[in-house]
N, C-alpha and C positions, 0 to 999 in steps of 0.2 A: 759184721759182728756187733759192731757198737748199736746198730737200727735195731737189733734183736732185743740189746739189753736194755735200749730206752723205751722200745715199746714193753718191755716185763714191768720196767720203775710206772710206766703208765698206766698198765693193765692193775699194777698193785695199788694206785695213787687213785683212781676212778672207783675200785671196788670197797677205798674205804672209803670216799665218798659220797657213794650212791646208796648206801644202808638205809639212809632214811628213804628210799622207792619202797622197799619193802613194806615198812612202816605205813606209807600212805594208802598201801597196795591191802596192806590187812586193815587199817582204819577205813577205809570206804567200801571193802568184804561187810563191816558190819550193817551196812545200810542198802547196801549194793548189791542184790545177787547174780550171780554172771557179769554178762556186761564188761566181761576181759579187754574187748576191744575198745569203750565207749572211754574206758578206765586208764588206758596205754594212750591213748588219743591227747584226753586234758593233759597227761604229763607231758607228751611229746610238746601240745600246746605252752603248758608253761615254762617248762626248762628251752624252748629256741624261741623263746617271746612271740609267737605268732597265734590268731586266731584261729578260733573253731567254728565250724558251720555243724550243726548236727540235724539231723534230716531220719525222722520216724515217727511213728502213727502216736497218740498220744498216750500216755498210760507205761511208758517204755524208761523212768528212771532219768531222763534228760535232765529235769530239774531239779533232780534229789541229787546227782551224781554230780555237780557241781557247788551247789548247796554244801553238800560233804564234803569237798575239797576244800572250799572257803573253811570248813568248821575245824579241819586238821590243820589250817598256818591259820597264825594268827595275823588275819589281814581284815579288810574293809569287806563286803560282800554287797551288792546292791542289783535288784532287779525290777525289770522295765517290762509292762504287759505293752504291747505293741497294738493300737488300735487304730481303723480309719482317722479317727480326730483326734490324735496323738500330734502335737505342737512339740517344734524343736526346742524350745523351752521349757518345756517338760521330760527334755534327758537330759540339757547341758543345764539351764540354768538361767535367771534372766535378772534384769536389774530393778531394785522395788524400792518405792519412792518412802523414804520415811521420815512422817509429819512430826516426828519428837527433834531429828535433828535438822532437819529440812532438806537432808541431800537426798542422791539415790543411792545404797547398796545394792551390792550382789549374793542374791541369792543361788548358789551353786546346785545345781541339779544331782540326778541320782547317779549319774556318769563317773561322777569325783568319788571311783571305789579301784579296789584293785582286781575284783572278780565282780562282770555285770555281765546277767543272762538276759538277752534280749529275747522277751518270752514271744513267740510267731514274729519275726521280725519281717517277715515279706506282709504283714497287715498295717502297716503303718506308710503314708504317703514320702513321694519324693524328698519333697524337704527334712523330714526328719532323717531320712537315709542318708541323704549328705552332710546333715550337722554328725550322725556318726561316723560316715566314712572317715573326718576332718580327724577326727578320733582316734580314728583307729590305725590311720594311714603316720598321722604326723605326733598323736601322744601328747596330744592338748587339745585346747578350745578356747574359742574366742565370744566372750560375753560384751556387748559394749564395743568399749576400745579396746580394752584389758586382752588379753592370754595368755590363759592360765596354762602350766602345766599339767596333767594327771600324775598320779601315783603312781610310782613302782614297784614290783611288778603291776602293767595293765593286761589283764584277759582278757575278751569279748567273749560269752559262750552264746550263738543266736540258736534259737531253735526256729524250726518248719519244720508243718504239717503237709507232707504228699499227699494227702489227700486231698482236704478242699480248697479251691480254685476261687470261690465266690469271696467277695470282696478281699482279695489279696493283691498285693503289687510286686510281680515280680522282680526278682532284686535285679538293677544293671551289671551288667559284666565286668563294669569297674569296681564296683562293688565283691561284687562274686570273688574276684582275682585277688581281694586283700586278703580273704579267708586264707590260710595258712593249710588248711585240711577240711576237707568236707568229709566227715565220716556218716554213714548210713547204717541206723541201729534198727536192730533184728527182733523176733519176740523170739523171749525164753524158750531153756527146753521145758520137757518135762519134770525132769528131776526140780531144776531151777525154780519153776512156778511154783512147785510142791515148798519147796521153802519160800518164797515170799509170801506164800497162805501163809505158813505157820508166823512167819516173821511178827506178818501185819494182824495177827489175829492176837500173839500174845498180850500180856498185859502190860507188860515191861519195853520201852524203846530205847534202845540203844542212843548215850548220849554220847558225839565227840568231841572231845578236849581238845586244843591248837597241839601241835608234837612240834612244828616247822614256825620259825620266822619270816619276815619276808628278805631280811637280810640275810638269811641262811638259804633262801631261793635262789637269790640274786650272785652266793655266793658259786653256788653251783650253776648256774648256767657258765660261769667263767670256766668251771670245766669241763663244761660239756663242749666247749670252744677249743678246748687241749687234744679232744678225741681225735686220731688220726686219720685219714682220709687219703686212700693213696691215688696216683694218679688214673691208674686201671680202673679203679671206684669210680671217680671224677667223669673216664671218659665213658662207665659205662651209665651215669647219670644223662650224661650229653647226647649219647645215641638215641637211650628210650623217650629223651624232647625230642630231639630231630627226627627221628620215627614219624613220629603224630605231623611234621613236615614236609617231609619228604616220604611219606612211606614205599613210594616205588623202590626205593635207593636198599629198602630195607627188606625183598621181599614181600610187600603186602599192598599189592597192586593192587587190590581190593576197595581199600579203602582209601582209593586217591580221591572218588567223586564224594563220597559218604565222610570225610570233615570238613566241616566251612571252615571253619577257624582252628589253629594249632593252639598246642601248649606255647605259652610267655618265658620268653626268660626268667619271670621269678617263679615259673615251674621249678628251673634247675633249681634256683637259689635253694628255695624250698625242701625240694627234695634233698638236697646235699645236708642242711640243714636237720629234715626229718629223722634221714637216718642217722645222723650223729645221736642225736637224742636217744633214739631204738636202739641204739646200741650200749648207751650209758645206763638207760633201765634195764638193757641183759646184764648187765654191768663187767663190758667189755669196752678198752680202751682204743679201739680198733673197728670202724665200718667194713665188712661185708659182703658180697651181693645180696647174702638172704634181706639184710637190712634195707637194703634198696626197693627190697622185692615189695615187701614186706608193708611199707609204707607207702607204696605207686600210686595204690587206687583213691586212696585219702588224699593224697596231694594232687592230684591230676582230674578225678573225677568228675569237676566242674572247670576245669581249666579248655575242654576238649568240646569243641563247637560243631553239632551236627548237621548234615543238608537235611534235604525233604530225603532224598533216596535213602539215607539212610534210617528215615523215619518211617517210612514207608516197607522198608524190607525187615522195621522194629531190632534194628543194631541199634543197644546200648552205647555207650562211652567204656562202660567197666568191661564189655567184650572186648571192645577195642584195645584199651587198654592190657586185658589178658593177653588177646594175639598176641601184642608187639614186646609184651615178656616173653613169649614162647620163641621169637624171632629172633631178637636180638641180643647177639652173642653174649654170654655172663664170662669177666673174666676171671 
């Protein structure tokens, strides 16, 4: 009886602190058409502090829908175009010698922000991928001797283009696996397009005002930490990894030869993590299954390593993925 009445004090205690999702939900409506999911994605990103990888053709709202976000909290906002001769000092920062005093300063790069869109991040070589990973991984950087902290909240938002191949470096695994979500944005429907004609045609654009702090983010993430998580949640998070594992174990003999490599333990992390989040902006105190569901393909999508046969007989990750929700028991 008492479980019931703390999760009611929770469900009441979440619902009046997630009012501001709404708010951000109609502030980025103004600039944003559709894109329900591209929009659920940054929030889940920023309220469980973890990165986003967003992956669609160009022209699809990627950098506006962040841009927006930065424009509703009043925070730093800084973006990096990604190019073959892109120098790791040209995202962190380097040190410049100046003849007035005679020493060296530091000069801090475009990184020291709290929302930074790496515009085509797989176009930029090795090295600059790893002064980011250092980034994103550990929430500083080292110039010099010095190491700096970054600001809090830090976002990453990368984007890539599926399409072209030519001069791109694809990102390493270790890289790949820091991303928190790799979400995959769609083109509009119809009705949607129809309003971004009208939007972008008007004479008038929609300007936004900050509504959020970054200490009012930071305050909320603390409760999205409070959201409940029961242990049947827990275990049905651990099955849908171990699936991608062991998938004999689970029914789906299928795909024993067709994964090279499994989802990571910071799959689970992650996912336990995601849905917390999806569930704060239903503005429910409480994870789920749908919540689990719900956020799988984001979290997993690139965590899931294919052989040749499975490239060869053209299985997806996201098929994969769907089976082993169809399979594995929801409790």
């Amino acid at each position: 009886m008492n479980e019931t009445v703390d999760i009611r004090q929770l469900n009441e205690r979440i619902e009046s602190k997630s009012a501001f999702v709404n708010m951000i939900i109609s502030g980025m409506g103004q600039t944003i058409v559709g894109q329900k999911h591209l929009v659920e994605s940054l929030l889940i990103g920023l309220l469980s502090d973890g990165h986003i990888l967003l992956e669609g053709v160009p022209g699809l709202a990627k950098t506006l829908a962040i841009k927006s976000l930065a424009s509703l909290i009043d925070a730093k906002y800084s973006r990096i175009q990604f190019t073959p001769d892109l120098l790791p000092a040209d995202v962190v920062g380097t040190m410049i010698y100046s003849q007035k005093n005679e020493e060296f300063t530091v000069k801090q790069g475009p990184i020291f922000a709290n929302f930074l869109l790496a515009d085509e991040i797989n176009r930029a070589p090795a090295k600059v991928q790893s002064a980011l990973l250092e980034a994103m991984q550990e929430r500083q950087v080292t110039i010099g001797e010095t190491t700096y902290r970054l600001p809090s909240p830090f976002l990453v938002m990368a984007t890539q283009n599926p399409i072209e191949q030519e001069g791109t470096y694809p990102l390493p695994e270790a890289q790949v696996d820091r991303f928190m979500l790799k979400a995959v944005i769609k083109y509009p429907k119809k009705e949607e397009e129809k309003l971004v004609i009208r939007q972008n045609i008007g004479a008038e654009k929609p300007v936004l005002k900050p509504i959020l702090t970054t200490d009012e983010i930071l305050e909320a993430r603390k409760v999205v930490q409070e959201v409940y998580l029961d242990e049947k949640i827990e275990k049905y998070i651990i099955d849908i990894v171990f699936a991608t594992r062991y998938p004999a174990e689970y029914q789906l003999k299928d795909f024993v030869n067709m994964i090279a490599f499994a989802a990571s333990p910071r799959a689970s992390i992650n996912l336990a993590l995601a849905s917390r989040a999806y569930a704060f902006i239903k503005r429910r105190g409480y994870v789920i299954p749908e919540d689990v569901r719900a956020v799988c393909h984001d979290v997993m999508r690139h965590r899931i390593g294919l052989s040749y046969e499975a490239e060869a007989n053209n299985l997806t990750s996201e098929e994969i993925i769907s089976e082993i929700l169809n399979k594995v028991e929801v409790p």
